[in-house]
N, C-alpha and C positions, 0 to 999 in steps of 0.2 A: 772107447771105454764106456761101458754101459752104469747108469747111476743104480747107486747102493737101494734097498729096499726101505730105510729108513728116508734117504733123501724124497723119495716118491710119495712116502706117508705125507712127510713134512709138506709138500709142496698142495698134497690133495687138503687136507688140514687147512692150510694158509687159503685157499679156494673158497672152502665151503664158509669157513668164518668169512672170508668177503661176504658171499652171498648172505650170509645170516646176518649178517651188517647193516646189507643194501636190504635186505628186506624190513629190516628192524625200524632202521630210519623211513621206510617207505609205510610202514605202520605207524610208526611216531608222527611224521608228516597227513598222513588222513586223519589222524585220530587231531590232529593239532584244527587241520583245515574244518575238519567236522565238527569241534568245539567250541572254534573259535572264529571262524569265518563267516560258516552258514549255520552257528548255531541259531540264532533267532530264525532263520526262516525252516530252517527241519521241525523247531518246535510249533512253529504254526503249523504246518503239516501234520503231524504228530495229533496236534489238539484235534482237527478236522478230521482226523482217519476216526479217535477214541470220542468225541463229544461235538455236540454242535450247541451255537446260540440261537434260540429264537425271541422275536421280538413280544414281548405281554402289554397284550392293547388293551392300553386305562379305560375304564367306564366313562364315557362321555357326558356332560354334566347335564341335569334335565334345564327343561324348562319350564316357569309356571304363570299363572297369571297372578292378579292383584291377592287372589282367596286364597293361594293356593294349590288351587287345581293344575295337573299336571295337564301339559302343553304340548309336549317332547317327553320324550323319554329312550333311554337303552337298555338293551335286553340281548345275553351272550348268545351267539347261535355259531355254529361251524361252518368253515370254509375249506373247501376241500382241495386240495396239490397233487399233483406228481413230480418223481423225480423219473426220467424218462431212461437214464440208464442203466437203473435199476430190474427194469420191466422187459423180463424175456418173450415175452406175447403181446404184445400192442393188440392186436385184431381182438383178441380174445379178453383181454381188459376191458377194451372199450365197449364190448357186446355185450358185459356184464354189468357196466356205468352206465350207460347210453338212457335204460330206463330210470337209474334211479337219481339220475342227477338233470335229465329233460335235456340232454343236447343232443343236435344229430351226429349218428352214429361215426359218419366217416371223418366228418371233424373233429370229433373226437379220438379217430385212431390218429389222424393228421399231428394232432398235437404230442398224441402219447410215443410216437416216432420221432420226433424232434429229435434237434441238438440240442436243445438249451437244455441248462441243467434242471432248474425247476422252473411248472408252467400253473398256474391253476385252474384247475378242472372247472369251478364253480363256487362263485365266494357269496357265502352269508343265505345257507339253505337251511330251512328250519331243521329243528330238533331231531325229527324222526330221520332223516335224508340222512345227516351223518350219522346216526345212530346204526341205519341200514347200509351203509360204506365200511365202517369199519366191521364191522360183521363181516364181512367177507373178507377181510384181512391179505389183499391185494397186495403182492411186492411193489413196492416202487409209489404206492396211495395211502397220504395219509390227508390228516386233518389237522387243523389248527383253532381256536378258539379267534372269535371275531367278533365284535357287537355291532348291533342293528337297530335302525334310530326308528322309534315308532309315533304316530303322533295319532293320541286315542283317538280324538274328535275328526279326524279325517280333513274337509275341508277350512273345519274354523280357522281362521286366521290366518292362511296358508301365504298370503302375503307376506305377512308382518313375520312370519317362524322362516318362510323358505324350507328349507331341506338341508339332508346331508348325502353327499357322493358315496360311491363305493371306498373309496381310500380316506374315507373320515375326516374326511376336510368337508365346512359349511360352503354353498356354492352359491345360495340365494339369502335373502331376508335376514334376520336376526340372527340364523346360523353362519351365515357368513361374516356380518360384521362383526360377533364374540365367539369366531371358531377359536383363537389362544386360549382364551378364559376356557371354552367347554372341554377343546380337545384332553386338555391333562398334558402327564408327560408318559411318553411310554419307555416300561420297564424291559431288562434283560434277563432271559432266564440261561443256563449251561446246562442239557441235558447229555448225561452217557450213552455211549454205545457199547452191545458187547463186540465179538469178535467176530461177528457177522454185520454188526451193521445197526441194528437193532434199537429203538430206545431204551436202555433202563432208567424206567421214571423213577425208582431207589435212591439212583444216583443224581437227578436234578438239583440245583443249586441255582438259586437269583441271586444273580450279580448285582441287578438295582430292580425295585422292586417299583412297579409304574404309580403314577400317580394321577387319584380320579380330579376329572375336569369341576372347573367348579358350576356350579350352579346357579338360572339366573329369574330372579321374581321382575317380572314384567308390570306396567304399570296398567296392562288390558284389565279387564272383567270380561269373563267369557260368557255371561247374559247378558252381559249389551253387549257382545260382539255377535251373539248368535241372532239377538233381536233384530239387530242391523242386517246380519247376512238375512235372515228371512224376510223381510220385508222388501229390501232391494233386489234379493234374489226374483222374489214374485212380478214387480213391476219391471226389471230388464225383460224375463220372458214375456212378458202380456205387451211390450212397446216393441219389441225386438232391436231392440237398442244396439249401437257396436261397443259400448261399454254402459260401466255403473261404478257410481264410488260412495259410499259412506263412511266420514269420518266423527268419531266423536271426541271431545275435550272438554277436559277437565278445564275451564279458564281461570281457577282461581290457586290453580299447579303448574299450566301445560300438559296434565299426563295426560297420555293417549288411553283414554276408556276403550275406543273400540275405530279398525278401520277393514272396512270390507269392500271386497274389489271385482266385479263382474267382466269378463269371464274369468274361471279362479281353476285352478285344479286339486288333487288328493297328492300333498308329499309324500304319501306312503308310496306314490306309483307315479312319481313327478317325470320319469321318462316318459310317459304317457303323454305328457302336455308338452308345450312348446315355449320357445324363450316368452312368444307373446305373450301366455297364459303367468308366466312366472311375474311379471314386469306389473312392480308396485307404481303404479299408475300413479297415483295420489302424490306421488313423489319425482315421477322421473316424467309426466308426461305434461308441460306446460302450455297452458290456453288462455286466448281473450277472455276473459270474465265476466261483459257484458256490463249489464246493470248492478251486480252485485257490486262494483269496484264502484258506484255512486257510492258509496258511504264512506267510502276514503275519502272523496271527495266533499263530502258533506263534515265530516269531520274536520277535513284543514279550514274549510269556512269558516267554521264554530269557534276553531281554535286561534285562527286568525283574526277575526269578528269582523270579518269582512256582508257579513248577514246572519239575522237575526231569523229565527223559526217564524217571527211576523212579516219578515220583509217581504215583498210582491215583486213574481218576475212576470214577465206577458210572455207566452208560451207562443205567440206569432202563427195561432190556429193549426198547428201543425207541421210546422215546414222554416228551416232557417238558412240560408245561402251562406257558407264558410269557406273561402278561398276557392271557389268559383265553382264549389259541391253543394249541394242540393242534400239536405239530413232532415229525412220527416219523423216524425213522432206515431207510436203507436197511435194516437187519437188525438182528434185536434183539440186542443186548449188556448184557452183565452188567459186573462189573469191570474198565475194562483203565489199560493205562498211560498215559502222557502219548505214548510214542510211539505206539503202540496204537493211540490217537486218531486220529493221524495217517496214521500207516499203515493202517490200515482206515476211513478217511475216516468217521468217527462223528458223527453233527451234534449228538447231545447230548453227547458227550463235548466237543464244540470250543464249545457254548455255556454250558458249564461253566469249560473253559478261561476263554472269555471273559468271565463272570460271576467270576472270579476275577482275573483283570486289569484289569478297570474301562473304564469306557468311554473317561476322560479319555488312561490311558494309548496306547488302544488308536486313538485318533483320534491320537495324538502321532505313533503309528508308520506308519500308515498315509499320513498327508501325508508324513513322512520319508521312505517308499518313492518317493514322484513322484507321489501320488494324487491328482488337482484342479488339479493342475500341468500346463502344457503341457511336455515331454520335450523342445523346441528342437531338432527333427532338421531342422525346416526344410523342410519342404515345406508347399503348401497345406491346406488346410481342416481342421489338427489339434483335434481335441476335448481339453479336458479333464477329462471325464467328468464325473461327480459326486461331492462326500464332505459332506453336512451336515455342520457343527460339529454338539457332543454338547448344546447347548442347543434344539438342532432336531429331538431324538431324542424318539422315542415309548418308551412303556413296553418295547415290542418291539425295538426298532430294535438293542441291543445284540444278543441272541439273534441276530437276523434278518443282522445284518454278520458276526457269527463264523460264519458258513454261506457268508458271500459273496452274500448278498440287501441290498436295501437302499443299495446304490451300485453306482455305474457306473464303468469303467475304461475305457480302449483296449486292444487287443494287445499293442501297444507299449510301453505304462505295465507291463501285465502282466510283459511278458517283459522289461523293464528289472530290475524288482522282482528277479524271482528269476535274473538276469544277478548283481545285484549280494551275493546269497548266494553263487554259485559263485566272486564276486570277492575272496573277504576279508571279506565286510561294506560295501564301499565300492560306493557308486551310480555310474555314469558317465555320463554324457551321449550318450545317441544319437549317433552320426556317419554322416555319409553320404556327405561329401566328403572324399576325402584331400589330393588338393594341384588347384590350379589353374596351368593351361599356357599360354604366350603363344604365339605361330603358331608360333614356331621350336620348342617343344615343350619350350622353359626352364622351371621352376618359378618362379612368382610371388606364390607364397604355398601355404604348408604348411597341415596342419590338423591340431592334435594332441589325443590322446586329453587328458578333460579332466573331473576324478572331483569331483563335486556337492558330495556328503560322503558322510561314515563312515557306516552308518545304524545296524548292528550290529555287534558287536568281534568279531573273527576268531573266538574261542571262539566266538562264539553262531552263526556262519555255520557253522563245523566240527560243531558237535553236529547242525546243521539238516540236513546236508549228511548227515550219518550218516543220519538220521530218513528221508529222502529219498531216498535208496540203498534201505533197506529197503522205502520204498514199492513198488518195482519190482522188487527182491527178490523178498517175498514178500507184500506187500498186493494195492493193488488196481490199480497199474503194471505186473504183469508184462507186458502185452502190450507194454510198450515196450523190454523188455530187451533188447540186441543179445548177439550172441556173444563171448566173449570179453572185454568191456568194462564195467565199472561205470557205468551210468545212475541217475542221480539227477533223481527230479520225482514229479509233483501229477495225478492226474487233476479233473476239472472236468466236472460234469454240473448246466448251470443250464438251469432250468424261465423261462419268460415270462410276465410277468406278464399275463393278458388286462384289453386299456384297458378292456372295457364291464366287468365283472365285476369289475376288480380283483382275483381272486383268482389264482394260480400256478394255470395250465397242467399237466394232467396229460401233456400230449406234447409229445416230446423238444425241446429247445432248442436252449441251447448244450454243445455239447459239447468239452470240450478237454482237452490233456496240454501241460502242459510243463516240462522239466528241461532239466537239461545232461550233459555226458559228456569226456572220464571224469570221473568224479567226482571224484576224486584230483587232477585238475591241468586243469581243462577247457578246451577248446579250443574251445567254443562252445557259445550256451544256444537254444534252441526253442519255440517256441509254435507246435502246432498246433492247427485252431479247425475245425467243421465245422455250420454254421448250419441248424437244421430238416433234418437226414438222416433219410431214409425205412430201415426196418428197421432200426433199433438204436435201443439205447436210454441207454447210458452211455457215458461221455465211454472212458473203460476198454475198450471192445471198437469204438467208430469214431476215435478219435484215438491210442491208445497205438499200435497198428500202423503207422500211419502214421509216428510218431516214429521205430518201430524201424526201418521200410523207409529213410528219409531220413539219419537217422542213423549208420546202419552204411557207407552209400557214402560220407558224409562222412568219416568218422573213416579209412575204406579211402585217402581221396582226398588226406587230410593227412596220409598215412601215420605213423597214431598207432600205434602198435604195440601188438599184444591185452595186456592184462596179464597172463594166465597161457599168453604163449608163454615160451619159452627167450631171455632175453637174446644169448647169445652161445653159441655151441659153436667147438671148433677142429678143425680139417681137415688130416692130413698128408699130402701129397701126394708123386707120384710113388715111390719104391720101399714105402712102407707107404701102402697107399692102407687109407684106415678104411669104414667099413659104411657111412657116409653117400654115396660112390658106387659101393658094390658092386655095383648089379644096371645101372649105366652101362656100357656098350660101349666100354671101353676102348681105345684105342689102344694097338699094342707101345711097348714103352720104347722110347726112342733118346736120343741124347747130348741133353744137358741142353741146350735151343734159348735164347738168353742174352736175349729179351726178353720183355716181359710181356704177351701178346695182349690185345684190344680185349671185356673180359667184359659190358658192357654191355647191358644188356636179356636178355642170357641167363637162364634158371633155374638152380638150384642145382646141378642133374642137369649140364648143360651148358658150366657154369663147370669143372667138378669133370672134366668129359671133357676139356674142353682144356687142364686145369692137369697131369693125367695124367703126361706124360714128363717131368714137371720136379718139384724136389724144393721146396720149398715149405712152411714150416711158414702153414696160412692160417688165419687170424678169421674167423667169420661170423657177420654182425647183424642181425638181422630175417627176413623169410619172404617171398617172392613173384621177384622180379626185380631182377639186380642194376642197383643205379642212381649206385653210387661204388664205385673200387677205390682201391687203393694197392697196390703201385706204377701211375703212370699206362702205358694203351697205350704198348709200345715200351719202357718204362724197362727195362732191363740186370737180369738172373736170374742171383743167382748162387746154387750148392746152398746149400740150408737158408734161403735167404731167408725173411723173415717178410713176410708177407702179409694182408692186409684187403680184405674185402668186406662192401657194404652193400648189405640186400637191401629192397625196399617192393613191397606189390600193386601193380598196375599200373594205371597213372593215368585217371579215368574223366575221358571228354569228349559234350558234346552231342551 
């Protein structure tokens, strides 16, 4: 019995609604899994195929010195990418980059063949470079905005700043120890694509918009930093030294005026040098310090009163036996004084001294100066030298410390030390930073001087200070004496130890001077250091000169005025004109002119010609050019007015 025509319908019907069923639910079920499953990772796909993020790299925050002057700085330049899947021609890409991005040609197709997704061609090419890239509008090359750290002056202070790497991290100097503070934060931007690929800048969108790094005022002055590099620069070449260090300090702050470092390199081209070249000496490379460390030693005397600047030690003609070594003296001496000692840098005198002060005390003082202690100036790789406790000492080791053998210091610990004799007796803490700056150029935090401790009582810094005068006077500092000025300091002539031998090096070492000036009220203390120089031989004829040449443009520069000039003289002008502008080219008299010309930057001779027709009773302070008057330009002259001028050398620049 064959089935009815209607049974047949009914049965295909009942079929197909299956099938529309199974398919419905098998729609329902992808459209569910699709929704609901892998919706979050289809939308990131999504996002990636229609827009992409790239990162907005914050303006890195400059750097300045004490004036203001820029130090560091950044400046946007392009870096140039490929995305290598994009680029149907490798060969022919890269023949068309090759010149204008300076890479050879085959390593360049090498890369543009890659797997990796993105590779960069060339990061941080001037201006015109990517301006000439995108011009040719290449599939698969583009560019991205990048900043590039420039530093105007090239080598100044290239110690103290370091540099920055390609990926904008600081990697030396001040760049690295306040890379957080400069770097900023970096921002996100969401740019469009169309439906090729494409960016449409229309449709960009910053998600977080970056933020510039801050800004940092240093405690340098870049004319005494630059004063310091030229003169030590001239004296390492003429000695040929394997190094050179000038530090200078503020002692009555810590702040670091100026530190320069032979051999030094350009951080503009810091690949170019080597770790050796980069390596802040002054900081990370610790030395015997010879005779300059008598005045540590002289100091805990003072402070101990274990001897008096009149006391008499017998110098033993030159030669004293200390635990069964033989320690001669630059020249043989008979009896002299405590100061004596000093001033004629005696090494049996000063390990008499020190055999008279004891070892315990003498360690006491020696840590109280900063000895073994890191100085906290805050840059990388600071050494703490070396100071054994006295339970670590040899038979010798006393002798051997009162000479400055036997431990190690930095420069810096060094010239801390006798910073804080010129201070009163009080230690201060290294500074390097004065205040930090937000973009607007607002302070955001100060940084103030900030004194350790007391280490010696002003007495004992005042007699020390005398002792140390006379070093330069009339011992064995004169070559540091400037004109006019009282200099106080140490020379330093230490011998190296040889590692096979162990015994002291009969050729020259370390050689240094450092003091400060004026003595009387100092404006800044010094360490000069001159490592293995060829033809000389004391620290006294290659470092004292050097002080005196540095020092005197400083003291010019901070217009200290000479101590045995003339404070003040008076000038009366117009009808009793006095000898001080007799041989000046006077102008005839005529009626008294009622205001007060613009005397600035004039000389003495010049001031005095144009004060000429007017009557004038006038002050004059100082010597060189005048740089303040009273009354100001234009103020109203009437006869017999009183009048003020102030005169300083004229200001030395890079």
């Amino acid at each position: 019995m064959t089935e009815s025509p209607r049974s047949e319908y009914r049965s295909r019907a009942f079929i197909l609604a299956g099938c529309l069923s199974l398919f419905l639910v098998a729609v329902v079920g992808r459209l569910a899994y699709l929704q609901i499953i892998v919706r979050d990772e289809l939308a990131r796909l999504a996002e990636r195929q229609h827009s992409k993020t790239i990162p907005l790299r914050p303006r890195r925050g400059s750097i300045f010195d004490r004036h203001g002057k820029p130090l560091a700085v950044s400046g946007e330049v392009d870096s140039i990418y490929a995305v290598p899947a994009r680029i149907e021609d490798p060969e022919k890409t890269a023949r068309q980059l090759s010149p204008l991005v300076n890479e050879p040609l085959g390593e360049l197709e090498k890369r543009l063949s890659g797997e990796k997704a993105f590779v960069w061609i060339k990061r941080k090419v001037p201006p015109s470079v990517g301006q000439s890239v995108r011009a040719l509008q290449l599939p698969g090359i583009g560019s991205l905005p990048e900043n590039l750290r420039f530093y105007p002056n090239r080598e100044l202070a290239a110690h103290v700043l370091g540099f920055e790497g390609f990926d904008d991290k600081g990697l030396e100097g001040a760049e690295r120890a306040y890379d957080q503070l400069l770097a900023g934060e970096p921002g996100l931007a969401l740019i469009g694509r169309d439906a090729f690929g494409r960016e449409v800048p229309t449709q960009s969108t910053v998600l977080r918009p970056p933020r510039p790094g801050r800004e940092i005022v240093l405690a340098l002055d870049s004319t005494i930093q630059y004063i310091a590099e030229k003169e030590l620069d001239t004296a390492w070449r003429r000695t040929r030294a394997q190094a050179g260090m000038v530090i200078v300090m503020d002692p009555r702050t810590g702040e670091l005026l100026a530190l320069a470092g032979r051999p030094t390199f350009n951080p503009n081209a810091y690949y170019a040098a080597t770790p050796h070249d980069w390596r802040i000496r002054a900081l990370t490379d610790p030395f015997e310090p010879g005779s300059t460390f008598k005045v540590i030693l002289a100091a805990a005397a003072l402070e101990a009163e274990v001897a008096k600047p009149s006391d008499h030690f017998f110098g033993e003609w030159g030669a004293i036996t200390v635990a069964n070594r033989v320690i001669h003296d630059w020249r043989r001496y008979g009896w002299l004084t405590f100061q004596e000692v000093f001033q004629y840098s005696s090494n049996v005198g000063a390990i008499k001294v020190g055999m008279t002060l004891g070892k315990e005390r003498y360690y006491g003082a020696i840590r109280a100066f900063g000895f073994g202690s890191l100085t906290g100036l805050g840059l990388p790789g600071e050494s703490r030298g070396q100071v054994r406790p006295p339970q670590l000492w040899s038979g010798l080791s006393l002798a051997s410390m009162s000479i400055g053998q036997e431990v190690s210091v930095t420069a810096l610990q060094l010239l801390s030390a006798f910073a804080a004799v010129a201070n009163g007796g009080r230690l201060m803490q290294p500074q390097l930073v004065r205040s930090i700056l937000d973009s607007r150029g607002e302070e955001v935090r100060g940084f103030r001087p900030n004194a350790v401790r007391q280490v010696v009582s002003p007495e004992t810094a005042r007699t020390l200070t005398e002792i140390l005068t006379a070093v330069v006077h009339e011992g064995t500092g004169k070559n540091a004496a400037v004109d006019g000025y009282d200099v106080a300091g140490k020379t330093g002539t230490a011998q190296k130890l040889d590692p096979k031998t162990r015994v002291y090096s009969r050729e020259p070492g370390v050689l240094s001077f450092v003091g400060f000036a004026p003595a009387d009220n100092p404006r800044f203390a010094m360490l000069v250091l001159l490592d293995e120089p060829k033809g000389v031989v004391w620290g006294s004829e290659a470092a004292a000169p050097i002080f005196s040449a540095i020092a005197g443009q400083i003291l010019r520069y901070l217009q200290v005025r000479p101590s045995n000039s003339p404070p003040v003289h008076l000038v009366r002008t117009g009808r009793v004109f006095l000898a001080a502008a007799q041989d000046v080219a006077r102008p005839p008299l005529e009626e008294a002119v009622p205001v007060m010309p613009d005397l600035r930057g004039k000389t003495l001779r010049q001031a005095l010609a144009q004060l000429g027709p007017h009557d004038v009773a006038l002050e004059v302070r100082g010597q060189g050019v005048v740089t303040r008057q009273d009354p100001p330009p234009g103020a109203k002259l009437s006869p017999g007015r009183a009048a003020r001028l102030e005169l300083a050398p004229p200001s030395l620049g890079p």
